[in-house]
N, C-alpha and C positions, 0 to 999 in steps of 0.2 A: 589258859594257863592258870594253876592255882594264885588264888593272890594277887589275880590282874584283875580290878575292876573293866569288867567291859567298856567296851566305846558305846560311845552316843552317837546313831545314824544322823539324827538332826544337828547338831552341832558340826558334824564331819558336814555336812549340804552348806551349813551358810559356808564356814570356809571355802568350800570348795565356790560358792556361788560370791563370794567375794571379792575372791582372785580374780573372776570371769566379770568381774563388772567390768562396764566401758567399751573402747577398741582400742582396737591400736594400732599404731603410726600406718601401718602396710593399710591394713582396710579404710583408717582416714583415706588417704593417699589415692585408692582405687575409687573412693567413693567422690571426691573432690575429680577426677578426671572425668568418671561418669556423668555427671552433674554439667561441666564445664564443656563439655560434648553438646549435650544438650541443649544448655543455653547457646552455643553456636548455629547449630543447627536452627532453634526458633528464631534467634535473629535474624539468620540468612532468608527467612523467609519474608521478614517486613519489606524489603526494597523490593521482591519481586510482585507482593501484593501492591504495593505502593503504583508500581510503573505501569499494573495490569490493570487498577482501578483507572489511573491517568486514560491508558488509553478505553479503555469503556466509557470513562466523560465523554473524550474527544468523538469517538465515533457515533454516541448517541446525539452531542448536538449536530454532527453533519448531518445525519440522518432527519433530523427534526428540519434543519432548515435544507434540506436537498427536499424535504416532502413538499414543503413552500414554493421552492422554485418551480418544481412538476405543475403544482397547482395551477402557479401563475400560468408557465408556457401552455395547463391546456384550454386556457381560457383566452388566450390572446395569440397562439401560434395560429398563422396562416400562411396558405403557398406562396405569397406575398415575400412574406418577411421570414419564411425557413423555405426560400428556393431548391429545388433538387441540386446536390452537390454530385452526379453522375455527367459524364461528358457527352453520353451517347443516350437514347434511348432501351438502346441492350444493354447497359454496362450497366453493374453494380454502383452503385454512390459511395461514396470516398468519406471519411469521416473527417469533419471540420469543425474549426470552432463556429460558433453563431457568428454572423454575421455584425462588423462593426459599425461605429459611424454615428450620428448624431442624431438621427430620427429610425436606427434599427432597433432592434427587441433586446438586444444586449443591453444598451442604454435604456428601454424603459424597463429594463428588469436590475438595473442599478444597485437598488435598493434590498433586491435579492440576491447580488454576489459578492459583497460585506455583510456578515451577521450583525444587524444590530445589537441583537442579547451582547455578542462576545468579540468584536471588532478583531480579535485576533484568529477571527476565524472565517474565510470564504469557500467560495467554489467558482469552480473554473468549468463551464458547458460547453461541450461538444455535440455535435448531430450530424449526420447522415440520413438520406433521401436520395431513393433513386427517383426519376421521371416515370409520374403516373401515381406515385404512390400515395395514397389517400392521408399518412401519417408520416412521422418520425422518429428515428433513434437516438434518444438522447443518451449522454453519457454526460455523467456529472463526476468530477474529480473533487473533493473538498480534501480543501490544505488548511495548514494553522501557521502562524508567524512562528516563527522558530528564532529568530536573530533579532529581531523588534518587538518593540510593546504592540502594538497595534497595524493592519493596516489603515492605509487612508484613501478616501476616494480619488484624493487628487496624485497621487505620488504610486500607490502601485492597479489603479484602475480608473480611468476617465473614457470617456465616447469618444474624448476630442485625440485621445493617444492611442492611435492603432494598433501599437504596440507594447504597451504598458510592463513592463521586464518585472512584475510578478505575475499578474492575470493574463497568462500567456502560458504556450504549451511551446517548449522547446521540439524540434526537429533533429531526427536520425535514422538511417537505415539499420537494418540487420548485415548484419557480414554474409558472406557467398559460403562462408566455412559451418555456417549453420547445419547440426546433424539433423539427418531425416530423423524422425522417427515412427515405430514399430507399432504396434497394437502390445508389445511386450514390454518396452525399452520405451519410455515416452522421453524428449530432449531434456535434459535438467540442466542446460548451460546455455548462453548467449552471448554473442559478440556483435559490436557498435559500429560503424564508422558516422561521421561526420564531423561537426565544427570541435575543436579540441575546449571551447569554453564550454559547448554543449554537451562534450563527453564527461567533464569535472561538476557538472549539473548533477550526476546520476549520483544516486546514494541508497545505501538499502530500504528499503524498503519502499523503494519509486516504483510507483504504479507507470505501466506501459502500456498505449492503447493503440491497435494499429487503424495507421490511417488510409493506407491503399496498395496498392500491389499491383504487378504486372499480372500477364496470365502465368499461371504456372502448370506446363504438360496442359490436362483437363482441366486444372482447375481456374474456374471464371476469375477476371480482373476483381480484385478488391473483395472478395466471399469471404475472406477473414477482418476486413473491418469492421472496427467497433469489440475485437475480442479483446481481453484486458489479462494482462499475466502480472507477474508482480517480483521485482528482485530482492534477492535474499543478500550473500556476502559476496566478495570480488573473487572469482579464481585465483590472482594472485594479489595478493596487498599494494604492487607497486603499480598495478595496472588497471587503470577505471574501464578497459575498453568490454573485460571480460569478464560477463557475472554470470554466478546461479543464481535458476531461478526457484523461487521459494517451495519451500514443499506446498504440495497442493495448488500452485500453480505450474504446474509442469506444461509444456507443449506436447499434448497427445494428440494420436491419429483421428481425426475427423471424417465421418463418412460427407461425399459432396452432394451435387442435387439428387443424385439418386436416394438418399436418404440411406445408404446400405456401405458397412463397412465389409473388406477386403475386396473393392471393387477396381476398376480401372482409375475414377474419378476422385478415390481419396485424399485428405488432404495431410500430407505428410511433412512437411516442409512450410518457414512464413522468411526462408533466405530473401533481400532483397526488397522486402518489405518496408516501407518507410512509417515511423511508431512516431506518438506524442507523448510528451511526458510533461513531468514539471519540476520534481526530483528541490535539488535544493536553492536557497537564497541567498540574495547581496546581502549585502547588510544597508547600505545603503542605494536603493534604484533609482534615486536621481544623478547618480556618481556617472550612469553610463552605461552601456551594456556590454561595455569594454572588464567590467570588474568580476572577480572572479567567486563562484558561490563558495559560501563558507558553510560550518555548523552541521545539521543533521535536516535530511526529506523532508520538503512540506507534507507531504501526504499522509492525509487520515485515511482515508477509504478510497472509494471509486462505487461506484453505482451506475445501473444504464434501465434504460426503461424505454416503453414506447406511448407516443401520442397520437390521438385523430389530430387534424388540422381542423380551423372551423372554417 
């Protein structure tokens, strides 16, 4: 237009680039939410890093002192002192603890079923031996104190206490309601009967080792002893009798001596079965084996192995 000094493109940019400084409230807002997400999220992961280092401690030291125990038993087991736990010469052997007492192998391996390094940490030894057999199956259970500082040789393991109400494996059967299972469907549940103090024993994450068995159809007395499952959470919250069992421990179909699955001989079924466990603790075990377990599983692992005898 005559007589209109034109505009100035750079002078209109700052203004306009002016206005545009900063943010405002809505984009604060979104950006504080984002952020605030975030930081949630990386928190939520410190406690699960925390409890998954905890237990890689725990398991590496059982592992360290379960290699020790091995050690010792293959330098001093003999058929002497790890007798056949089998009642027949044809039967399978039955899975037991070692043998107690004041001059057996449990008592001179004392020293190896309290960790020195970390006193709140042992192991509880199990074995099986049929008659004839040149060796043994060990199965070693390592627990931690979960309700105590420490244990103590004289209060939850002595030679002179046959039953010592930590270094001991509680007793239970499986229930008759046990589902077979398939080569498709392997059983992902379990149910208990036995002592009601022994059933309040059980806790997630209790390692189960079976200890013997009738015959089943074909399959021989006790062919699943020594197998080890592991429970996950209760079927129902108000009832300990009945649990899953963890993923990856599931009970699947076993081929039997044939060595060959979908046979006559498979093993589909451990109903009836009587299991060892150790699950959880007194608080105090001189109180009586009347008391009832409190707190969360002894159990770190479970490991099994085999020995020559000398």
């Amino acid at each position: 237009m005559a007589g209109t000094a034109p505009s100035n493109p750079r002078r209109t940019s700052r203004r306009v680039a002016a206005r545009r400084a900063g943010f405002s409230f809505t984009e604060v807002l979104f950006a504080v939410m984002i952020l605030g997400i975030g930081f949630i999220m990386i928190a939520a992961i410190f406690p699960v890093a925390l409890t998954q280092t905890k237990l890689t401690t725990e398991e590496s030291a059982a592992a360290t002192q379960t290699a020790g125990a091995v050690h010792y038993l293959q330098q001093y087991a003999t058929d002497n002192n790890l007798p056949p736990t089998a009642a027949a010469p044809n039967v399978l052997g039955s899975l037991q603890p070692l043998p107690n007492g004041a001059d057996s192998i449990t008592a001179a391996m004392g020293g190896n079923v309290i960790s020195t390094a970390n006193p709140r940490q042992g192991l509880i030894p199990l074995y099986r031996r049929s008659v004839g057999w040149p060796y043994a199956q060990i199965v070693f259970l390592p627990v931690q104190s979960r309700n105590r500082s420490v244990y103590t040789p004289g209060g939850d393991f002595g030679p002179n206490n046959a039953t010592p109400l930590t270094f001991r494996v509680r007793v239970l059967t499986v229930a008759n309601n046990f589902r077979a299972a398939t080569r498709t469907n392997p059983t992902t549940q379990i149910t208990f009967n036995g002592a009601q103090a022994d059933i309040d024993a059980l806790g997630e994450g209790t390692y189960i080792v079976v200890s013997e068995h009738n015959v089943m159809g074909s399959v021989p007395q006790n062919y699943l002893a020594g197998h080890i499952y592991r429970l996950g959470t209760k079927v129902d919250p108000s009832d300990n009798k009945t649990w899953n069992l963890m993923p990856g421990s599931d009970f699947r179909v076993e081929p039997g001596l044939d060595g060959k699955l979908s046979s006559a001989d498979d093993v589909t079924t451990m109903k009836g079965a009587t299991v060892f466990f150790v699950g959880r603790d007194t608080d105090d075990p001189g109180a009586g084996a009347s008391q009832s377990p409190t707190g969360v599983a002894q159990d770190v692992s479970a490991f099994t192995t085999f020995i020559d005898l000398r």
